[in-house]
Residue, then its C-alpha position, 0 to 999 in steps of 0.5 A: x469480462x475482467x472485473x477489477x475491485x480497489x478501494x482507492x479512488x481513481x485520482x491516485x496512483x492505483x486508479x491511474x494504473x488500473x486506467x491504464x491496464x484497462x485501456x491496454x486490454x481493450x485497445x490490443x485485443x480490439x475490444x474483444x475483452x473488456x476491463x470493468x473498474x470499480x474503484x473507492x470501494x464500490x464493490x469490497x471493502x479493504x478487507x478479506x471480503x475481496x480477496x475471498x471474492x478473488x480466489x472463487x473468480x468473482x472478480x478477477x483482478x486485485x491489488x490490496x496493500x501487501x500487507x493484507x495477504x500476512x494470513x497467506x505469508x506473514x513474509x508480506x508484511x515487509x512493507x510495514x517495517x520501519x525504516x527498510x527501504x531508502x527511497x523509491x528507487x531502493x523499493x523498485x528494484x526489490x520488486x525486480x528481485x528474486x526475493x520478490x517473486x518468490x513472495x509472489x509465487x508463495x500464494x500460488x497454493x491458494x489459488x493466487x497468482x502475483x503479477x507484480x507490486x505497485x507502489x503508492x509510497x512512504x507513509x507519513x502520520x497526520x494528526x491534530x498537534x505537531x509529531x516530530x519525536x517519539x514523545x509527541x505520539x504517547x497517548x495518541x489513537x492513531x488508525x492503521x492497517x490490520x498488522x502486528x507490525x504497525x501494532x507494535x510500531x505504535x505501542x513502541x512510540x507510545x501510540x495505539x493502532x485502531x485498525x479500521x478498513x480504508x473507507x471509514x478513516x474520515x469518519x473516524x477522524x472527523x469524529x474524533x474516534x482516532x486521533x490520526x492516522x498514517x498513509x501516503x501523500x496521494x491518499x492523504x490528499x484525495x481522501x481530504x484528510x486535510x480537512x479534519x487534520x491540521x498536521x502533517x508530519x513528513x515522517x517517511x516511516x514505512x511504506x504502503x504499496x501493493x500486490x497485483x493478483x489475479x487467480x488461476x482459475x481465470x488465467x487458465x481459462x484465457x486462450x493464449x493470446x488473450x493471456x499474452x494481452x493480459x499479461x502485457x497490459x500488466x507489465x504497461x500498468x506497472x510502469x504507469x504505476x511507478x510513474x505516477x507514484x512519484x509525481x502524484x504524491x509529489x503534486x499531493x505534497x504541494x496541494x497539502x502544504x496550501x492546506x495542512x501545517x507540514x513538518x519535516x522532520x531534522x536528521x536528528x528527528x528522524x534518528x530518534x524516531x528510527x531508535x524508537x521503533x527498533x524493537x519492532x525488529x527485535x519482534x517481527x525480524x524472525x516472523x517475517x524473516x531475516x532472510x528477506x529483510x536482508x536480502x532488502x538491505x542488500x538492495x540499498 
């Protein structure tokens, strides 16, 4: 049995991989392995509780936000840099990068095995008052990930990071905890942030996407042809993922544009916004790793 733990809902790019990656399974190895979902956080959190239920085999497939393995390699929180990536087609050919797998083989002595990384897409802030320029986020609470990057992208518009785990964001801005927060287009849509949040600003600062990890202690223990059909049906799921990043977030942007009040942000916005968050750079370009960083910016 091939348990399968995500904090998203079915409805988004992660569930609609995962989907797939179970159907493969079952249909190629004639039944004879089955994949269980439990999506929206059914089993864990979006926290270290799932990740340490991977590593002693309690579940044997993951895919968090890359950002959540920063305590095995800060290198991981690449994803929260602003402004690296230039569009989708800039992210996939990194994961297709040597750069790539050498973050994923960089778990491996924690008992983790990298399979890829799925993507979700650009984040984008939502909020309760109009953000277009660095000016409009000061004093503002916004909900993030756990990162030391985000932290400092926030503080560097004038904003500060409350992180909180993905289950208790509407909560918390229902209740006027946070002020907003930032995600992706899908998230957004099928999380209802819509309906506490008049807001959405197309600022396109970051990205969120995800690795696929499983662990060696249930990879070893697959024969070689139920390996193989593991392995494939991941390979099939990556493709499912890339495709249905696009058009997912694409259909959510045109439900959230009947719902929310859309702001898109002019080039001069944008500029702005990149000069604000240049220090984060200045910060974390050396934790990280400039190596990688550039390495990214080559693949422009």
């Amino acid at each position: 049995m091939i348990k399968f733990s995500f904090v998203t809902t079915l409805n988004t790019p992660k569930g609609k991989a995962a989907q797939a990656f179970k159907q493969y399974v079952e249909e190629k190895s004639g039944g004879s392995m089955k994949v269980e979902l439990y999506p929206s956080s059914q089993l864990y959190k979006d926290n270290a509780e799932g990740l340490n239920a991977l590593i002693f085999n309690n579940i044997q497939l993951l895919v968090p936000s890359a950002t959540k393995l920063k305590g095995y390699n800060p290198a991981f929180q690449f994803v929260d840099l602003p402004y690296l990536f230039k569009d989708a087609e800039h992210f996939k050919r990194f994961t297709q990068s040597e750069a790539a797998q050498n973050l994923l083989n960089s778990l491996e002595k924690v008992g983790l095995v990298g399979l890829g990384f799925w993507p979700n897409g650009f984040v984008h802030f939502t909020a309760n008052q109009p953000l277009r320029r660095p000016e409009d986020f000061k004093g503002l609470k916004f909900r993030t990930q756990t990162s030391g990057v985000l932290e400092a992208m926030m503080q560097a518009l004038g904003a500060t990071a409350a992180p909180m785990a993905f289950s208790e964001v509407y909560q918390a801005l229902q209740q006027g905890v946070v002020d907003g927060q930032e995600n992706t287009l899908s998230n957004i849509y099928t999380q209802r942030y819509y309906e506490v949040q008049k807001y959405l600003s197309l600022t396109r600062h970051h990205r969120l996407d995800y690795v696929v990890l499983t662990n060696k202690i249930f990879l070893n223990s697959l024969s070689p042809e139920e390996k193989q059909i593991f392995l494939d049906g991941i390979a099939y799921a990556n493709e499912v993922a890339f495709n249905e990043a696009e058009k997912l977030n694409q259909d959510a942007l045109a439900q959230l544009s009947e719902l929310m009040e859309v702001i898109e942000l002019t080039p001069e916005d944008r500029a702005a916004m990149e000069a604000a968050m240049e220090p984060v750079y200045e910060e974390w370009g050396s934790k990280i790793g400039w190596d990688l960083i550039n390495a990214i910016k080559a693949l422009r």
